[in-house]
C-alpha positions in Angstrom: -136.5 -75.1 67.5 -137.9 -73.6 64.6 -141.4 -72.8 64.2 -142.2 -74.6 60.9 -140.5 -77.8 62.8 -142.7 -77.5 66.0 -145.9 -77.4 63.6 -144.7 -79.8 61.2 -144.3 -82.2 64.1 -147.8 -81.0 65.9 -149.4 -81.9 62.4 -148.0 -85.6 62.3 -148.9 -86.1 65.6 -152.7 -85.4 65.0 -152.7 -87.1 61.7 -150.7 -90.2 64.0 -153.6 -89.6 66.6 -156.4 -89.5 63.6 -154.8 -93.0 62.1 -154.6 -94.5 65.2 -158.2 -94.1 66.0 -159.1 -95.2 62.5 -156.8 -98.0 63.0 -158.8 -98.9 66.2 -162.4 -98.8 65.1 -161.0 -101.2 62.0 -159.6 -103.8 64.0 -161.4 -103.7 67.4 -163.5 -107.0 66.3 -160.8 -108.3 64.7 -160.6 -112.6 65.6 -156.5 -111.9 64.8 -155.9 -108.8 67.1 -153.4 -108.9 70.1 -152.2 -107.8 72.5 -148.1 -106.8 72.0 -146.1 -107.5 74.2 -143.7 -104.5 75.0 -140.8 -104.7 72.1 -137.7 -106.1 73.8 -133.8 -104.9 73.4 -132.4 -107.6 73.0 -132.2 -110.1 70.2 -133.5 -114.5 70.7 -132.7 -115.4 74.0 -131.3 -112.2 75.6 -128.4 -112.4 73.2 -126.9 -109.3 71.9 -129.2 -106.5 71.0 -130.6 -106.7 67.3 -129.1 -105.3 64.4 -130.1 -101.5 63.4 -133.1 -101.0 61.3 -134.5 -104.8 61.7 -138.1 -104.7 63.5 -138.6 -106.2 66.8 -139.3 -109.8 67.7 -142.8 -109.5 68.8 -143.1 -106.5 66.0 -141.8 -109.6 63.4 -143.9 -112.1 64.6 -147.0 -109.8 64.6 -145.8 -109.0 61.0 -145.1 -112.5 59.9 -148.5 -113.7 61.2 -150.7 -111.0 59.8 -148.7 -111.4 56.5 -149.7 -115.4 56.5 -153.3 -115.2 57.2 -153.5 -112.0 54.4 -151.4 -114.7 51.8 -153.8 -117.7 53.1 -157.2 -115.7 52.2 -155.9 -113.6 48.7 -159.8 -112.5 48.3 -160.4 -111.4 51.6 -159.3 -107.8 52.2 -159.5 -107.8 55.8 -156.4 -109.5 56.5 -154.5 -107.7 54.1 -155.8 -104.3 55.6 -155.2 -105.6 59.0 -151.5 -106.0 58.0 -151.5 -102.8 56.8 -152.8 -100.8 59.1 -150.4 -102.9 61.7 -147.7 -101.9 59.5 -148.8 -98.2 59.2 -148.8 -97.7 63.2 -144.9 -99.4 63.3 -144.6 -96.9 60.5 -143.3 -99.1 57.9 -144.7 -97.1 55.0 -143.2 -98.7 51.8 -144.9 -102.3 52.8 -148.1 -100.8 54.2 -148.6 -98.6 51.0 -148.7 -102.3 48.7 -151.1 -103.9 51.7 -153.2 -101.0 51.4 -153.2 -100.9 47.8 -153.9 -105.2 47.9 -156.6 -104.2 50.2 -158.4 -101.5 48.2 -158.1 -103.6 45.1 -160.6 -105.7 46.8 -162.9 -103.1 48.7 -162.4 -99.9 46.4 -164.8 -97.4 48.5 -163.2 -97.8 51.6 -162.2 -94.3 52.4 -160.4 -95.0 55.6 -157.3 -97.6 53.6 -157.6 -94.7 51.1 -156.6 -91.8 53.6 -154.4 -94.5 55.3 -152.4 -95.0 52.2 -152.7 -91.6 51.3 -150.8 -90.5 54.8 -148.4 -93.4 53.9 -147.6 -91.8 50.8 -147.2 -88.3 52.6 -145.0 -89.6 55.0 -142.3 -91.0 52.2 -142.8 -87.1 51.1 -144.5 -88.4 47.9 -146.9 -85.6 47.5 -148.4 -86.3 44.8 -149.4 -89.2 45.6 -151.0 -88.8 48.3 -152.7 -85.8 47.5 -154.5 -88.1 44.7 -155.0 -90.9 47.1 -157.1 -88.3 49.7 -159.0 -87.0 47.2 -160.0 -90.6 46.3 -161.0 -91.0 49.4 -163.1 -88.0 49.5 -165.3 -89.0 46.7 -166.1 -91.9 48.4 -166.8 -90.0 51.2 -166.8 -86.3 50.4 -166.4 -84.6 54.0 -163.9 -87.1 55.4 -162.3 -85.4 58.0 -158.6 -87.4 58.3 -158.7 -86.6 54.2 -160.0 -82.9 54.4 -156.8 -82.7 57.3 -154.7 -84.7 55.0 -155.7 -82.7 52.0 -154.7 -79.2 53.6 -151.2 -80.8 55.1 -150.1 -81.9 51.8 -150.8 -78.8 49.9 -149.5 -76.6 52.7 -146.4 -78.3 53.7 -145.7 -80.3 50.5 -147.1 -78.5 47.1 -146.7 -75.0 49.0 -150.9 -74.5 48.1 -151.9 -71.7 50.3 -155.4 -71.8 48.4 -155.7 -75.0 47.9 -154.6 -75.9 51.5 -157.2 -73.1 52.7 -160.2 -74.0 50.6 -159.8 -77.8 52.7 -159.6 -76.4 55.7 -162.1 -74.5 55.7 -164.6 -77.5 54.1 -163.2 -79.5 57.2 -163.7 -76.6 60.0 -167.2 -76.1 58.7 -167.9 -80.2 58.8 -165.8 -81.5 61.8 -165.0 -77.9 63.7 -164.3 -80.2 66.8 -161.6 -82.6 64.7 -158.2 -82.6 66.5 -156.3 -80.7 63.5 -159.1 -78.0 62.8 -156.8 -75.9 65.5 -153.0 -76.8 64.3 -154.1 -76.1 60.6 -155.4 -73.2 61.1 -152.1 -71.9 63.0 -150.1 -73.2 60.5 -152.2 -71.5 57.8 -151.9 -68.2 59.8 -148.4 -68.3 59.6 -147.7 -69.2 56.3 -150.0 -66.0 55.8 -147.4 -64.2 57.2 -144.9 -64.8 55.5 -144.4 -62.7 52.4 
């Protein structure tokens, strides 16, 4: 396997590992949060398996639920950020970007659906995007350390920053030098280094 693959995918799996926990602290008081149930093979019944690319059952119901209780309360942006975080971890990006954006319409300064959507964004290789989206998030909250991380991936890996991607890293090693990526980036900055 190629380097650049092995710290690509070490990269998503912190920022997965940084959402999640995000995700957590959100929604642990929650009144709608569940417990899944594990997702099954099969489609209604035990019938034949579902088609490819359709989420499922419990992932659908889940879905369907959160989606009705964000419709039924339009002003509340709980439910719609509970949806989209839900949709975030089954990493359906393309709905959870609008649920974020539904949610932040109604609570602007919350930095975590910022960085959310903003990781969203990156994962659909929308760069741009989501480099404007962290940085949103870091004026409401300037040493953020999911949007610091975030900040430094998407210049690295998808503008191709060096400086740019260095000047975040180094504001997020000096506030959070015990956050999960601090050690990845830095790797991944030493290599691109390298290269000539």
């Amino acid at each position: 396997m190629r380097r650049d693959l092995l710290i690509t995918a070490l990269l998503f799996t912190a920022i997965g590992f940084a959402g999640g926990y995000v995700y957590w602290r959100q929604v642990a008081s929650s009144p709608l949060r569940t417990t899944a149930a594990p997702a099954p093979t099969a489609g209604p019944m035990g019938s034949e398996p579902l088609p490819e690319g359709h989420p499922p059952m419990d992932i659908s119901q889940r879905w369907q639920a959160l989606q009705e209780a964000a419709e039924k309360n339009p002003r509340d942006p709980k439910p719609a950020l509970e949806l989209a975080n839900f949709l975030y971890d089954n990493q359906r990006w393309e709905p959870a970007i609008s649920w974020y954006q539904r949610a932040l319409e109604l609570s602007p300064k919350n930095a975590d659906a910022r960085t959310d959507l903003a990781t969203c964004y990156f994962n659909l290789s929308r760069f741009d995007q989501a480099l404007t989206a962290y940085q949103q998030a870091l004026e409401v909250e300037p040493n953020k350390p999911q949007a610091l991380y975030g900040v430094a991936l998407t210049r690295l890996q998808g503008k191709q920053d060096r400086d740019g991607a260095r000047q975040a890293f180094e504001q997020l090693r000096r506030t959070h030098p015990d956050f999960p990526g601090v050690a990845l980036l830095e790797r991944a900055l030493a290599q691109e280094s390298s290269r000539p």
